[in-house]
VOBA-276483 format. One record per residue: residue in one letter; x negated, y, z of N, C-alpha, C, O, CB in turn. Coordinates in pm, whole numbers, padded with zeros to 5 digits, always signed. Last residue first. Glycine has a CB too. Layout:
<atoms>
aXYZXYZXYZXYZXYZ ...
</atoms>
This chain:
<atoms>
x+02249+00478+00367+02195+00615+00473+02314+00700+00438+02327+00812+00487+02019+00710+00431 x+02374+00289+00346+02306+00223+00442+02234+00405+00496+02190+00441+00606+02184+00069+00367 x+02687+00152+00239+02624+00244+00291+02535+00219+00396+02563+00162+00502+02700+00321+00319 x+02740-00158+00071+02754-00117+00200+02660+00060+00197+02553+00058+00136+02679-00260+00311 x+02886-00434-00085+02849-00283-00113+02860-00209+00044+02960-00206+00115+02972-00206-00239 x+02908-00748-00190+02870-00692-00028+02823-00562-00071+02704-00565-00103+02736-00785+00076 x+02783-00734-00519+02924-00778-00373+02842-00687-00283+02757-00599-00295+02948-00996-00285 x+02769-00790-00895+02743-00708-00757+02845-00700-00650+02962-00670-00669+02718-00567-00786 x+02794-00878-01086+02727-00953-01031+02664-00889-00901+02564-00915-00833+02647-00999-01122 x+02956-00712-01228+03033-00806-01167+02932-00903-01093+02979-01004-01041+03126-00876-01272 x+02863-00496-01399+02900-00510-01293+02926-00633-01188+02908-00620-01067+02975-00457-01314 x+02589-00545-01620+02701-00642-01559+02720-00641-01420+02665-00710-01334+02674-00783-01587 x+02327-00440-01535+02456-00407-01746+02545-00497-01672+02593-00523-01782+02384-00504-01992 x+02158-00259-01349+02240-00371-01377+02345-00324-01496+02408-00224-01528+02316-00419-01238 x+01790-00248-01390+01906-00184-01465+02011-00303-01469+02000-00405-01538+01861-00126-01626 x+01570-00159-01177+01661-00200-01222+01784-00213-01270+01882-00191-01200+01653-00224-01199 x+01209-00060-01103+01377-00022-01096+01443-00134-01199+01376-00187-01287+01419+00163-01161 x+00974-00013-00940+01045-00110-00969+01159-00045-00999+01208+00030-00915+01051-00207-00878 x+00701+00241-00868+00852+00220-00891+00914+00114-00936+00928+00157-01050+00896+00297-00965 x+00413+00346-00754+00479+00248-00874+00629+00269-00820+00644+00324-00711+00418+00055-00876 x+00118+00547-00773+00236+00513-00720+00305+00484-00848+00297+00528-00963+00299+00620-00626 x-00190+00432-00799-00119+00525-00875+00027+00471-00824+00049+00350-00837-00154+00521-01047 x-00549+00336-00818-00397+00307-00824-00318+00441-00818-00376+00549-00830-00350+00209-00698 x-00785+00385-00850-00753+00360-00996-00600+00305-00967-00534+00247-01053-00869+00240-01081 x-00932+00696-00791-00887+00601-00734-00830+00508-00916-00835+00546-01033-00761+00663-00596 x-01186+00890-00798-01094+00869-00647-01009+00794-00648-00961+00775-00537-01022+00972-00590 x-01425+00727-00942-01399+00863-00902-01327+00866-00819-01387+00842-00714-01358+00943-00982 x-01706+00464-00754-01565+00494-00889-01502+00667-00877-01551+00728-00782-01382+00358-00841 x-02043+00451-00759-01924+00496-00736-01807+00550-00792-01798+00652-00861-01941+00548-00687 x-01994+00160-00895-01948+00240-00803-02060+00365-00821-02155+00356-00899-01935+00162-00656 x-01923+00007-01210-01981+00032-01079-01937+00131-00992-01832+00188-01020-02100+00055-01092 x-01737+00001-01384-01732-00129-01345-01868-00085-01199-01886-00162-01105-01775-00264-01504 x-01500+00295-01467-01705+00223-01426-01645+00113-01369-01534+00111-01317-01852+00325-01276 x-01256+00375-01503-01281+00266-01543-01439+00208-01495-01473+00089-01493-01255+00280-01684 x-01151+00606-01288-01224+00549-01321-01232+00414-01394-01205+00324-01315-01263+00560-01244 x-00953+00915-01282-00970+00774-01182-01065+00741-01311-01067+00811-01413-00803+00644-01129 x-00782+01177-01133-00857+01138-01174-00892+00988-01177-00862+00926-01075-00915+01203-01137 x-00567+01279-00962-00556+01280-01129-00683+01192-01157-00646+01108-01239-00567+01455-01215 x-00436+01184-00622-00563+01203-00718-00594+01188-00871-00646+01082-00906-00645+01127-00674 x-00153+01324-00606-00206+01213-00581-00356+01263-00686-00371+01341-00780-00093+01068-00624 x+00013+01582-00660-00026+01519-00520-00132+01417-00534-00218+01434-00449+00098+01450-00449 x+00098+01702-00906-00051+01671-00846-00057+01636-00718-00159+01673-00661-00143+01783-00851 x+00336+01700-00967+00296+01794-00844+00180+01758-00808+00144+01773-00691+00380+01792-00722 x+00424+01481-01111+00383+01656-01170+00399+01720-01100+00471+01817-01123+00444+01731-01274 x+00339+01182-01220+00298+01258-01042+00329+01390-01142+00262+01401-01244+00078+01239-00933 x+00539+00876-01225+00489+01020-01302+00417+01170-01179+00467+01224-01080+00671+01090-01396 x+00434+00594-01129+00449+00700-01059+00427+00833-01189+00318+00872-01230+00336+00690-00925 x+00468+00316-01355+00410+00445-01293+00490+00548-01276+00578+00594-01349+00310+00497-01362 x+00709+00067-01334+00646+00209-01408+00568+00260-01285+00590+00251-01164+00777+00341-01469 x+00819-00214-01336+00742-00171-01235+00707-00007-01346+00674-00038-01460+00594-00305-01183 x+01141-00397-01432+01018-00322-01453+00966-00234-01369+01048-00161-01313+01024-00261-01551 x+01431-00554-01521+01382-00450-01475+01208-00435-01522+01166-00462-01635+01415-00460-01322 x+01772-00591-01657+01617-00599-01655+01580-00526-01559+01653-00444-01503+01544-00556-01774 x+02093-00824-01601+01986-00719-01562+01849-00755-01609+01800-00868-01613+01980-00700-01409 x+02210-00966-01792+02281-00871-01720+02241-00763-01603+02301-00674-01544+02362-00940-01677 x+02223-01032-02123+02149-00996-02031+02250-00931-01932+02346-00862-01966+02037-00914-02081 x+02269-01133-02398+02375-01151-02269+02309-01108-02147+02356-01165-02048+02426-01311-02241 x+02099-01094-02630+02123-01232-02513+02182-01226-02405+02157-01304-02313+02014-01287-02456 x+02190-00902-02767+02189-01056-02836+02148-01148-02736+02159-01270-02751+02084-01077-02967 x+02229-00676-02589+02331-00719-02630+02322-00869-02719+02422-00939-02738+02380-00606-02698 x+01955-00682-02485+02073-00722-02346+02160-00749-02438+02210-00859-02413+02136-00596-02216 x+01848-00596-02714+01825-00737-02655+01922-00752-02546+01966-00866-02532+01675-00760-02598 x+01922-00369-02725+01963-00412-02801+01956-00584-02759+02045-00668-02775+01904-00350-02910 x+01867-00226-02486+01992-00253-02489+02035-00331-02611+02153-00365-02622+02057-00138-02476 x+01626-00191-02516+01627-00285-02422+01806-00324-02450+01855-00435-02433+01566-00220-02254 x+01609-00052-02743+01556-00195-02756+01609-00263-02655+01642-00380-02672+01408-00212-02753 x+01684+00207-02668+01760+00153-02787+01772-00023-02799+01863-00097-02835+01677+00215-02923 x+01487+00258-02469+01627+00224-02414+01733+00149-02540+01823+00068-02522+01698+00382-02356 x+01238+00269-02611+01278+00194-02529+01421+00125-02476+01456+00009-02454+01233+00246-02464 x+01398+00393-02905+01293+00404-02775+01341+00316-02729+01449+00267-02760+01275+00522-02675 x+01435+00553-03265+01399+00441-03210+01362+00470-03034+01294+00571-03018+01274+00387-03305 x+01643+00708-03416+01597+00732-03304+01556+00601-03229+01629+00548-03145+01689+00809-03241 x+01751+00633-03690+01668+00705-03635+01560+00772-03553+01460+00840-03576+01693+00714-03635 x+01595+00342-03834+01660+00366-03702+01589+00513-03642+01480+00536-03590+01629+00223-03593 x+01636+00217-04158+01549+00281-04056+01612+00348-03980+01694+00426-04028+01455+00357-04097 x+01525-00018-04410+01645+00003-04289+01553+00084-04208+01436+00056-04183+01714-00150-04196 x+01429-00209-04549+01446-00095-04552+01531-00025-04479+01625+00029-04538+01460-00077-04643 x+01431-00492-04512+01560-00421-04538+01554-00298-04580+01649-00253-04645+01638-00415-04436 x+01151-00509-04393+01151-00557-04520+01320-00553-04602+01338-00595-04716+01086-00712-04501 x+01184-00322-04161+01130-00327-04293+01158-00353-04420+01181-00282-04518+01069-00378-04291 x+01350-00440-04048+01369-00338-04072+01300-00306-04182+01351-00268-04287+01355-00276-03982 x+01194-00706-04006+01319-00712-04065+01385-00593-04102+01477-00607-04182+01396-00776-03990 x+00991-00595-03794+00968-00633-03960+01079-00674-04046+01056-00678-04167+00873-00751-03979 x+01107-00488-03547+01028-00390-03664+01048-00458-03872+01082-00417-03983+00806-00407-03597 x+01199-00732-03473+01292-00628-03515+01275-00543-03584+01354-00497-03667+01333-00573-03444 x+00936-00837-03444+01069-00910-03509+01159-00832-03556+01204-00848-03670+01145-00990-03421 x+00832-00643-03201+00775-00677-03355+00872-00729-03481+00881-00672-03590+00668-00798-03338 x+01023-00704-03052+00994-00555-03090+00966-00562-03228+01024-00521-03329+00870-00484-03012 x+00982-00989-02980+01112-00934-03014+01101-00804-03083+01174-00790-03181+01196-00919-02893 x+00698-00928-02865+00740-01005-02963+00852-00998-03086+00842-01000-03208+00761-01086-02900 x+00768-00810-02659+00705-00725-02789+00718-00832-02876+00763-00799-02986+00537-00661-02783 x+00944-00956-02505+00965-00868-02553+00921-00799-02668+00990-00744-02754+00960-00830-02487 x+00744-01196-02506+00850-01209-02551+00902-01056-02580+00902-01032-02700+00923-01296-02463 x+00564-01090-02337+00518-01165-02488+00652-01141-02538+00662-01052-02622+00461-01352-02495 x+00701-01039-02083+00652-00887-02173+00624-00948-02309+00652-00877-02405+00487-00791-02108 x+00772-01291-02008+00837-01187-02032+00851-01079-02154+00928-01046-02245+00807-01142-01947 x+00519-01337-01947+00550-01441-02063+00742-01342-02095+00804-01346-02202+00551-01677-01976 x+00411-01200-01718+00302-01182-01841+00432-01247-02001+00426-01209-02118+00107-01332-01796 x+00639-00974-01583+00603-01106-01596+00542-01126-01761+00588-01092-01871+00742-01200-01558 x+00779-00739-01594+00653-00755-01463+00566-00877-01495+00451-00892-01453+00724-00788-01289 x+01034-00773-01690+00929-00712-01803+00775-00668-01684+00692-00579-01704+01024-00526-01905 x+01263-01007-01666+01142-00882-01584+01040-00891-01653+00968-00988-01676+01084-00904-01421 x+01589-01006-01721+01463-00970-01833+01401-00906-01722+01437-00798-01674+01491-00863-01991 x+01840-01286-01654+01754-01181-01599+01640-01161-01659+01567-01259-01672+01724-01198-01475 x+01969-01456-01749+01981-01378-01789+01956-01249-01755+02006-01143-01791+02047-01400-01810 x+01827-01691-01604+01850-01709-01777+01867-01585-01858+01824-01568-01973+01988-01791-01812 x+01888-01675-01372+01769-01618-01448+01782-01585-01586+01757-01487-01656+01661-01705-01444 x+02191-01503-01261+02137-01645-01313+02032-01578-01406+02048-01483-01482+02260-01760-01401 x+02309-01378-00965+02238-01344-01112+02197-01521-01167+02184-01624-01101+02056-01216-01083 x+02380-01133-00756+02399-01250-00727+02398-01301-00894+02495-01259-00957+02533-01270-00626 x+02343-00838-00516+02303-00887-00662+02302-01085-00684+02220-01152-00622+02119-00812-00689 x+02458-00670-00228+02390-00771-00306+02387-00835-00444+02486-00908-00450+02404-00846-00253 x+02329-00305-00167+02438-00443-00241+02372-00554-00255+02253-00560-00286+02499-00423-00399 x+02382-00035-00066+02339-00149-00086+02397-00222-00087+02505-00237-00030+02276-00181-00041 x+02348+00328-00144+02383+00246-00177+02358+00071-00147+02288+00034-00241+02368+00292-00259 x+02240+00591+00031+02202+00544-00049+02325+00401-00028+02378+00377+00080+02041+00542-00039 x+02297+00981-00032+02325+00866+00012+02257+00735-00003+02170+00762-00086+02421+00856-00023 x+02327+01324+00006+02267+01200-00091+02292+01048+00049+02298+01042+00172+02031+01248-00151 x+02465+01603-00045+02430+01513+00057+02408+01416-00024+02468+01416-00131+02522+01484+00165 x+02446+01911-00218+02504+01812-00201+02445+01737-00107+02348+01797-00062+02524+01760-00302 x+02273+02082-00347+02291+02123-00169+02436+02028-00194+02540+02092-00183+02315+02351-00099 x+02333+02001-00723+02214+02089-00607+02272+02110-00445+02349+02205-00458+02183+02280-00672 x+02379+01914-00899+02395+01817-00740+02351+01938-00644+02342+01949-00522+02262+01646-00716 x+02340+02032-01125+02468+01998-01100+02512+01954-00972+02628+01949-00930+02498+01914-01179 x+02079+02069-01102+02156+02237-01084+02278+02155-01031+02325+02182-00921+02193+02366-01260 x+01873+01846-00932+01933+01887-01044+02013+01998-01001+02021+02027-00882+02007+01784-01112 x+01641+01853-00725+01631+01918-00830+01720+01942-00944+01692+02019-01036+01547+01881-00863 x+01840+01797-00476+01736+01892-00420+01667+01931-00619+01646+02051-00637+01592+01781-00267 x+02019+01535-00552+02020+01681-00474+01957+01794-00429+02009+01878-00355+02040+01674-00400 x+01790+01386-00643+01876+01429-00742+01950+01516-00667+01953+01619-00734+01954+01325-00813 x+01573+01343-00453+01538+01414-00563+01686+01475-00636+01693+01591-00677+01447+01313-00659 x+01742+01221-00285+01689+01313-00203+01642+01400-00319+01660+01521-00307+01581+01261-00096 x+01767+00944-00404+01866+01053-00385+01834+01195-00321+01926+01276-00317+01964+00998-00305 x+01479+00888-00469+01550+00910-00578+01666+00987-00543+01694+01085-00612+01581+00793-00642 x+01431+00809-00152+01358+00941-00255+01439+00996-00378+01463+01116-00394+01212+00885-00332 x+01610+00625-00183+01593+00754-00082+01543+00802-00103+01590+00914-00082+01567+00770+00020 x+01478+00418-00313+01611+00459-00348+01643+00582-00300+01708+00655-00375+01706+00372-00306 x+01260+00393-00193+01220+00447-00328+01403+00457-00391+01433+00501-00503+01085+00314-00430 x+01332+00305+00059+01308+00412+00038+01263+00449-00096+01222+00565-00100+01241+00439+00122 x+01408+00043-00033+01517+00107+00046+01482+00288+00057+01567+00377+00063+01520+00023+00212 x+01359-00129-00306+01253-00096-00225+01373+00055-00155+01407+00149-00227+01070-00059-00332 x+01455-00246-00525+01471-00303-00442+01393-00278-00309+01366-00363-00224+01466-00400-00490 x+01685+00023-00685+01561-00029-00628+01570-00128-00623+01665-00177-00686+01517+00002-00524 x+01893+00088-00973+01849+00063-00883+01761+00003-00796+01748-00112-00835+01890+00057-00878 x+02129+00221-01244+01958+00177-01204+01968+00137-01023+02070+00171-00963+01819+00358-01235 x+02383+00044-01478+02331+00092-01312+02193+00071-01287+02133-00036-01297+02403+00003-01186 x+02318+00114-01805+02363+00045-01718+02345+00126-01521+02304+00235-01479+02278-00099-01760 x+02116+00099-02083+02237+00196-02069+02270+00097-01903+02222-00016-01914+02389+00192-02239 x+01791+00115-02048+01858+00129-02109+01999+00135-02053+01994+00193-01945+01827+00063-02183 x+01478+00139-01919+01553+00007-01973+01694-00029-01973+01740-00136-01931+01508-00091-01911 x+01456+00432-01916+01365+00300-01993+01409+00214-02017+01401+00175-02134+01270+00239-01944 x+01671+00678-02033+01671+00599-01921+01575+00464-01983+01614+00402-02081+01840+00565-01868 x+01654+00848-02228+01602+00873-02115+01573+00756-02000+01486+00748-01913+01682+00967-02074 x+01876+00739-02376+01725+00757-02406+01612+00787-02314+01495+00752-02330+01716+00853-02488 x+02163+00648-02231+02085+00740-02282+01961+00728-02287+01916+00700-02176+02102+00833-02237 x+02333+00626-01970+02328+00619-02058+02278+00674-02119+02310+00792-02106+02384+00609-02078 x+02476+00535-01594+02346+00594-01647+02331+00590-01855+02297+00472-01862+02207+00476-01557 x+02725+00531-01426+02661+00425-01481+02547+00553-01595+02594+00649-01657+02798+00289-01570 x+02970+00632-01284+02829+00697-01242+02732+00561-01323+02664+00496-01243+02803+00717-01026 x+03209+00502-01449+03152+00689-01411+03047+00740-01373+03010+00854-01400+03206+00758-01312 x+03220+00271-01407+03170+00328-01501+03102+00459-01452+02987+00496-01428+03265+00342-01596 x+03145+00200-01042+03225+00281-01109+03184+00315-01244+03097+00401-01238+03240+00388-01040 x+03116-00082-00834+03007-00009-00960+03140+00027-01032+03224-00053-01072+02868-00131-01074 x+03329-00134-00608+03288-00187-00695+03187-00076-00768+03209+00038-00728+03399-00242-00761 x+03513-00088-00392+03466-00197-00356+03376-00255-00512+03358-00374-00536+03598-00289-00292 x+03631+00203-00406+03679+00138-00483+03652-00047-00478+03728-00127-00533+03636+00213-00593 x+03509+00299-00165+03610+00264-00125+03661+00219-00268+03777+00182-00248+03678+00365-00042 x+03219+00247-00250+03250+00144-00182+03388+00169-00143+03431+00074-00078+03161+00120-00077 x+03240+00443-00462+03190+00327-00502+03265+00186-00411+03326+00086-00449+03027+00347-00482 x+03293+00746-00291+03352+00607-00414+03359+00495-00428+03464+00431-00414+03314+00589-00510 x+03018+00731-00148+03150+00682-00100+03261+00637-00167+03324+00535-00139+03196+00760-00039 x+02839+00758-00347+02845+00635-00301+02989+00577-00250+03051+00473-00272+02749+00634-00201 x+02953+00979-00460+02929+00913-00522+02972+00745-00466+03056+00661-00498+02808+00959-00547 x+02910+01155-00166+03011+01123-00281+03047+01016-00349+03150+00954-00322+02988+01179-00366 x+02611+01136-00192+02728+01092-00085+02852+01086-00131+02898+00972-00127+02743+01178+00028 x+02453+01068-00483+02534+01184-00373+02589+01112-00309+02627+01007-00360+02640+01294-00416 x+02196+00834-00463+02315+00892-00532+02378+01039-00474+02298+01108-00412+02428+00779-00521 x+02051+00479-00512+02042+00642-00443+02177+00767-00516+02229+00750-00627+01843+00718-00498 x+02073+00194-00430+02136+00253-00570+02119+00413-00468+02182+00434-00365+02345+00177-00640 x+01923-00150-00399+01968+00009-00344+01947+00054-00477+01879+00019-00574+01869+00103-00211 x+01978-00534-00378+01886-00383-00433+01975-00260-00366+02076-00277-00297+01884-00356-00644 x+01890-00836-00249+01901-00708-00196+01863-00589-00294+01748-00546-00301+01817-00704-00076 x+01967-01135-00423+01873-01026-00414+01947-00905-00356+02055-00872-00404+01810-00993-00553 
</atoms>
């Protein structure tokens, strides 16, 4: 698989004169949906947006040069989680649920429960070495039409799609080669 990693120019250039995914720019934290590791596309401009965003809104990057990253990804299913896939997602909440009720019935309680806590907890009891997942477009520039419709007739209001994002979280460097600068 072909994915892209968006970044500072910097950054990238690291990366590929070390010939590898640098801890240092690896992502960690609550914030991030599917949890501690390298995010990245598989869509060349939704990586190019992402670097174009992190030089233009964070204070720390701000009037830096952005780059983007590409690599190839070389994976065994077994230990690939796409939470896109109906028997996937069973399994996940499934797992959610499982984890809920043993907490329970321990009494046991996790402060800070989210997404990222879970996904990393399952990457750590099955060896995962990438998930990913499709999210909605968060729009907070109202560009796109707020409104939309469930009527099963017409006329619907202005729309019922909504810009998507795939991203992917690699937890295992080592399943990443051919690192090339592509912007």
């Amino acid at each position: 698989m072909i994915l892209y990693h968006g970044n500072t120019e910097k950054a990238i250039t690291e990366i590929i004169e070390e010939g590898m995914l640098l801890d240092k720019f690896k992502s960690y934290g609550d914030k991030h949906y599917l949890g501690d590791g390298f995010y990245f596309y598989n869509d060349l401009k939704q990586a190019e947006h992402w670097a174009k965003m992190k030089v233009t809104r964070s204070k720390k990057y701000f009037g830096q040069n952005w780059a983007v990253l590409k690599c190839s990804v070389t994976y065994d299913e077994e230990y690939f989680l796409d939470l896109d896939f109906r028997e996937q997602q069973d399994f996940f909440f499934n797992e959610m649920k499982r984890l809920d009720k043993q907490l329970k019935e321990k009494e046991l309680e996790i402060g800070e429960y989210s997404d990222a806590y879970f996904c990393n907890y399952l990457s750590r009891i099955l060896d995962l070495v990438m998930v990913s997942k499709t999210f909605v477009y968060k729009d907070k520039h109202n560009i796109y039409p707020p409104l939309f419709s469930n009527n099963k007739t017409s006329p619907y209001a202005k729309t019922r799609h909504f810009r998507t994002e795939k991203q992917f979280v690699i937890r295992d460097k080592r399943i990443v080669s051919r690192l090339s600068k592509v912007m």
